[in-house]
N, C-alpha and C positions, 0 to 999 in steps of 0.2 A: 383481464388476462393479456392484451394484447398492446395495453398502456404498460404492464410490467414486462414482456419483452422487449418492445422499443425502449424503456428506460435500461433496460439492463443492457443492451446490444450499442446504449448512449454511451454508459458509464465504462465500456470495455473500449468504445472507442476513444474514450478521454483517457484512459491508462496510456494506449497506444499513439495518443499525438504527447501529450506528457514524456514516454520516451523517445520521440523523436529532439528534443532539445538537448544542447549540448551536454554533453557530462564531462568530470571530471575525474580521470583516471587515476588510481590509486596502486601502489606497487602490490598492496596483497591478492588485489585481482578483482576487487570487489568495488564498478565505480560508484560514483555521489549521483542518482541523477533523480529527477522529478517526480516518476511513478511513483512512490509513495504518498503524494498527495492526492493523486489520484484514487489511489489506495484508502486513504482517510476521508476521500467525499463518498467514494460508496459506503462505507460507513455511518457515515453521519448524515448524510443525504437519504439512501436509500431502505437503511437497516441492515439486519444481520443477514437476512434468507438474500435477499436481492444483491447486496452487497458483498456476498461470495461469491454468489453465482454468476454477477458482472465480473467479478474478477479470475473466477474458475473458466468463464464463456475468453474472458484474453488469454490466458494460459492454452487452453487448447487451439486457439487459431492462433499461437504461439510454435506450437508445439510443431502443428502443423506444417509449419516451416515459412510462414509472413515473416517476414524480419520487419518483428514490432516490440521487440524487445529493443533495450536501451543499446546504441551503437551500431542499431540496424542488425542483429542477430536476428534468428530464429532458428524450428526446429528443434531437436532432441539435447543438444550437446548444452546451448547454457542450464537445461534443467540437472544435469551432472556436471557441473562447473564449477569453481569456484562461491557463485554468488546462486546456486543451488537452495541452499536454507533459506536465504530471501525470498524468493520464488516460491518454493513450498510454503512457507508461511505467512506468504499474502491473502491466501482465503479466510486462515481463521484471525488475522488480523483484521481485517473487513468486517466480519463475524463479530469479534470485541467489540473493536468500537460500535459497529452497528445496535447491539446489547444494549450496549453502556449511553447510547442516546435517547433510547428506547425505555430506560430504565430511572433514569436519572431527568426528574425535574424542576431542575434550575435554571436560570436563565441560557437559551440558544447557544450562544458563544462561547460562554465558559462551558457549559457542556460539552460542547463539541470539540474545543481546546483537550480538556483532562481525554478525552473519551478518545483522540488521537493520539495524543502521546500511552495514554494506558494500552490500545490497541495497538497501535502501530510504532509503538517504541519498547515499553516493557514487554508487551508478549510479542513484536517480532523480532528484537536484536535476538533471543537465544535460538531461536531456529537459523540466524544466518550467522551468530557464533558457530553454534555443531557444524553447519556446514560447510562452514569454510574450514574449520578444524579437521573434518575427515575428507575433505575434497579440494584440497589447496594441495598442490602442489611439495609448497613449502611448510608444510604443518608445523605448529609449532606446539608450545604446551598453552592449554587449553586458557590460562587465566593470560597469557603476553594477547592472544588473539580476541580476549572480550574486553582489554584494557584499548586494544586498536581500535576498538568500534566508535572510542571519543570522541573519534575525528566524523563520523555522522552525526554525531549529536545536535553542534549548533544547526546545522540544517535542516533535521526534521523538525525541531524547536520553531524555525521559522517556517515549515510547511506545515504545522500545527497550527499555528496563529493565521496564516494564510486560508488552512481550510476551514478554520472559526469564523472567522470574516466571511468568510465564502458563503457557509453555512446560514448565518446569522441574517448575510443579506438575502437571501434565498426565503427565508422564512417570515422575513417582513415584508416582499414582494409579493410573495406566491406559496403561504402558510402551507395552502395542501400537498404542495409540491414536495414536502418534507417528510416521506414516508415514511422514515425513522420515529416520527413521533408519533406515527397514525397508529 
């Protein structure tokens, strides 16, 4: 019990220095930054229960007003922001891929590869399309704003393979350490 709160209270703190690195700002409101790979090792690291709940545990001391979100936010106002849908759909992206490692027995890496992009690409762009579509500012029609998402793609692409690597070295180090698989 108390090795699963320390890992989870680990993994909420790696989301949280993960946004502390620079990001890149984008005109729809919504910028490029790190936290999703953070996103994708609770995931693949920790599994589905753990790996929301690491990521539900940073939302709330989120929420709470730490400015540990990306750009040094906190507090109430980015979870109604623009990049709102991201945010809400970081637990159950956690959750997929966590599943999806859990599930799938083929070699560490490529697991962990597919199991982030499936999680943290197919099931989270449509939560942060909706939400930027009904909480942007500038709304537009719903297919120009899921055509815009392109420009995240190459980069979770490479925080994909980053947290396969990540993953893969984890698991030839320190196998138990891999609670996704346990």
């Amino acid at each position: 019990m108390e090795r699963n709160l320390s890992l989870i209270a680990l993994f909420a703190a790696l989301i949280a220095a993960l946004a502390m690195m620079p990001q890149i700002h984008l005109p729809m409101g919504v910028p490029i930054t790190a936290q999703s790979l953070g996103i994708m090792l609770c995931g693949t690291v920790l599994g589905p229960k753990r790996g929301a709940l690491a990521v539900g545990l940073y939302m709330l001391v989120a929420a709470m007003g730490l400015p540990i979100l990306a750009g040094g936010r906190g507090g109430l106002a980015p979870f109604v922001g623009p990049s709102a849908g991201f945010i809400w759909g970081w637990p159950v992206a956690a959750m997929v891929t966590g599943w999806i490692m859990g599930r799938w027995r083929g070699g560490v890496g490529l697991t962990a590869f597919c199991a982030s992009v499936i999680g943290c690409i197919l099931v989270l762009y449509p939560f942060g399309i909706v939400g930027l579509w009904l909480l942007a500012p500038q709304s537009t029609a719903l297919p120009t704003i899921a055509l815009s998402m392109a420009v995240f793609l190459p980069g979770d692409l490479l925080k994909a393979v980053l947290a396969a690597g990540i993953t893969q070295t984890l698991a030839r180090a320190r196998p138990q350490s891999l609670l996704s698989r346990n």
